[in-house]
C-alpha positions as CSV (number, residue, x, y, z in Angstrom):
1,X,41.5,32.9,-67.8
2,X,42.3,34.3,-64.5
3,X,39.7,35.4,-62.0
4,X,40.1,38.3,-59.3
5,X,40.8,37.0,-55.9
6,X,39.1,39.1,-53.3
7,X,39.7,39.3,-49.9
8,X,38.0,40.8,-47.0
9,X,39.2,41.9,-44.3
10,X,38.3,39.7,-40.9
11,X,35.2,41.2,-38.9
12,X,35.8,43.3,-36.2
13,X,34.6,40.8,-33.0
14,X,33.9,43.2,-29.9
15,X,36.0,41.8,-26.9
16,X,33.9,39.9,-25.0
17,X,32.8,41.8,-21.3
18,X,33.5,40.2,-18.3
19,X,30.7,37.7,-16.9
20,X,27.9,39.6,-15.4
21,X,28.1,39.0,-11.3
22,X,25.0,36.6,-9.9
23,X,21.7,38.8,-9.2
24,X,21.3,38.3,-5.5
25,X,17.5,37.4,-6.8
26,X,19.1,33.8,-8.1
27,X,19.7,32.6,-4.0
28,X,16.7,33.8,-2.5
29,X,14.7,31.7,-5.6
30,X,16.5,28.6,-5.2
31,X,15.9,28.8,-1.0
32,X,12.5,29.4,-2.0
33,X,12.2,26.5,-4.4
34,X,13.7,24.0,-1.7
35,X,11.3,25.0,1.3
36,X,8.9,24.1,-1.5
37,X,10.4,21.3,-2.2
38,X,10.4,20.4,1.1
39,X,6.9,21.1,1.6
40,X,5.8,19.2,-1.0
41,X,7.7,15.8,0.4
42,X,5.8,16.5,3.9
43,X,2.5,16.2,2.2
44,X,3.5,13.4,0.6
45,X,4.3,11.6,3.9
46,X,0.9,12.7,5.3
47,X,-0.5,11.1,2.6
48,X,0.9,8.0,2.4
49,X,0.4,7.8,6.3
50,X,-3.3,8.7,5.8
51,X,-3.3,5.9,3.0
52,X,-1.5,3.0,5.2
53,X,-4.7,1.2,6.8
54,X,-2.4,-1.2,8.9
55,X,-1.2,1.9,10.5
56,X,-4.9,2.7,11.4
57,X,-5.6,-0.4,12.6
58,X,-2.9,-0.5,15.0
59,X,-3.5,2.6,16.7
60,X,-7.1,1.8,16.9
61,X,-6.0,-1.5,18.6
62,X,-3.7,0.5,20.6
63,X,-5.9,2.6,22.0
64,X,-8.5,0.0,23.4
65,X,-5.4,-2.1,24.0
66,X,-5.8,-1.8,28.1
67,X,-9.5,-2.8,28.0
68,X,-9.1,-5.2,25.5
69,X,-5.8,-6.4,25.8
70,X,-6.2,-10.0,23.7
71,X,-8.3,-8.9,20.9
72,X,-5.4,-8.9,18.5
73,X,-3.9,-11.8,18.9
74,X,-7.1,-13.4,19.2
75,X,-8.0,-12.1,15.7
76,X,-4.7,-13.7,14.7
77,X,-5.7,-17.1,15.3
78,X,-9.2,-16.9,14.5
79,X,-8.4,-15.6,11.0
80,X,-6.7,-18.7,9.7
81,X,-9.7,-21.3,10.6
82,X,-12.1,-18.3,8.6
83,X,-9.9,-18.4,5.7
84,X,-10.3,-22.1,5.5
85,X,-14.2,-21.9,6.3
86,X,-14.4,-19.0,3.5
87,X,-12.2,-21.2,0.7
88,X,-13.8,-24.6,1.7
89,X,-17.6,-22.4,0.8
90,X,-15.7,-21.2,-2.1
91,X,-14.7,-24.5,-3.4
92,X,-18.1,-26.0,-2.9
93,X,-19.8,-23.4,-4.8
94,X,-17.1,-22.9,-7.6
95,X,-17.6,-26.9,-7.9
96,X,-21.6,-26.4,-8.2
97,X,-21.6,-23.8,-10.8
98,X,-18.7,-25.8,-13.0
99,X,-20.3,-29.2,-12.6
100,X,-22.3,-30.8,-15.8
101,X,-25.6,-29.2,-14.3
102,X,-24.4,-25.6,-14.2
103,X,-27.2,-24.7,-16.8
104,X,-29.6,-25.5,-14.3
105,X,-28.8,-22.2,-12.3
106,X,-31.6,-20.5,-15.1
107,X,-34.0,-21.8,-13.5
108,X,-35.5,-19.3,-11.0
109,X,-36.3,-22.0,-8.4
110,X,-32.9,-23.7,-8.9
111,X,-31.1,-20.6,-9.0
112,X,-33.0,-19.4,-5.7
113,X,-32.2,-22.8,-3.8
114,X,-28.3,-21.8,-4.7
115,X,-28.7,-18.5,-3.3
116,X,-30.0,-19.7,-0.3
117,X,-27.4,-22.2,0.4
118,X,-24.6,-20.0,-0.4
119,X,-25.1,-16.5,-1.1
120,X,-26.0,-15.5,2.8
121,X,-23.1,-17.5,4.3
122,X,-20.6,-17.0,1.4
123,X,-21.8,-12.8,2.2
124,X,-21.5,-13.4,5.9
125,X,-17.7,-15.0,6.0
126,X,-16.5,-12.1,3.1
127,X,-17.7,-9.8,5.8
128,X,-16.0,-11.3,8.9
129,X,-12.8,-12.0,7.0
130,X,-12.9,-8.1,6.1
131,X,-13.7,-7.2,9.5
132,X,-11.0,-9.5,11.2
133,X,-8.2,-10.0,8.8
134,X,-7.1,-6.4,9.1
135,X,-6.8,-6.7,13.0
136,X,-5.0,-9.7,12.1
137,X,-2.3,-8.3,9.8
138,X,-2.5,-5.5,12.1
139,X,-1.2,-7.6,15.4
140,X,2.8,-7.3,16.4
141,X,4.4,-10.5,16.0
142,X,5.1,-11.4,19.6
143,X,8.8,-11.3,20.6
144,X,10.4,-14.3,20.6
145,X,11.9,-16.1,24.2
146,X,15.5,-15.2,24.7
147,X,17.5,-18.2,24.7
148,X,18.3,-19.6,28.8
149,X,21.2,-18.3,30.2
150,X,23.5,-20.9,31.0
151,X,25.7,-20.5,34.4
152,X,29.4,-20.2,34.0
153,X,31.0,-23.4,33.3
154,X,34.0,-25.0,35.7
């Protein structure tokens, strides 16, 4: 048994047309997009200037720098004795409320005698610390000396 073989003839494929030239819109849309681009990474900057709080903190002791000239480096050394102050109140009250008698603290007079002998000056030395420690961080490092010159040697 033979079946007929049929054969078709190849489609007839237009020639491809040459490549259509650029639209002159295609520049002006990718200058555009860059200034936006650009754009866009200047208000990025502004806003992680406006977000850096050191950099706040030194212009605002730059500008009273002349009529208070040692008030950063003050704040530097100051800020270390606080921290110890603030952890060593920490410690005693962390210790207080883990100790055996911690259930006491539901007591309202017992509870009220801890409040009095920490809550105010545990408050007060959160406050300072936030008040100073930024000044602090905020301080230059002073330069170091440069080393003596020695004279020429015979």
């Amino acid at each position: 048994m033979n079946a007929p073989i049929y054969v078709t003839p190849p489609p007839i494929v237009p020639l491809p047309e040459a490549p259509p030239q650029p639209v002159p819109v295609v520049p002006q849309l990718l200058k555009q997009l860059i200034g936006l681009q650009q754009q866009q990474v200047a208000l990025l900057k502004t806003q992680l200037a406006n977000q850096d709080s050191g950099a706040r903190w030194r212009n605002f002791l730059a500008r009273w720098g002349e009529e208070f000239p040692n008030i950063g480096p003050a704040c530097k050394q100051a800020a270390p004795v606080l921290e110890r102050a603030y952890l060593t109140l920490l410690r005693e009250v962390t210790e207080r409320v883990n100790s055996g008698d911690a259930g006491d603290l539901e007591d309202e007079f017992v509870l009220g005698e801890f409040l009095d002998r920490f809550g105010m000056r545990l408050s007060q030395l959160s406050n300072i610390l936030g008040q100073i420690g930024p000044l602090a961080d905020a301080t230059p490092v002073p330069a170091a000396a440069p080393p003596p010159e020695t004279g020429p040697e015979s």
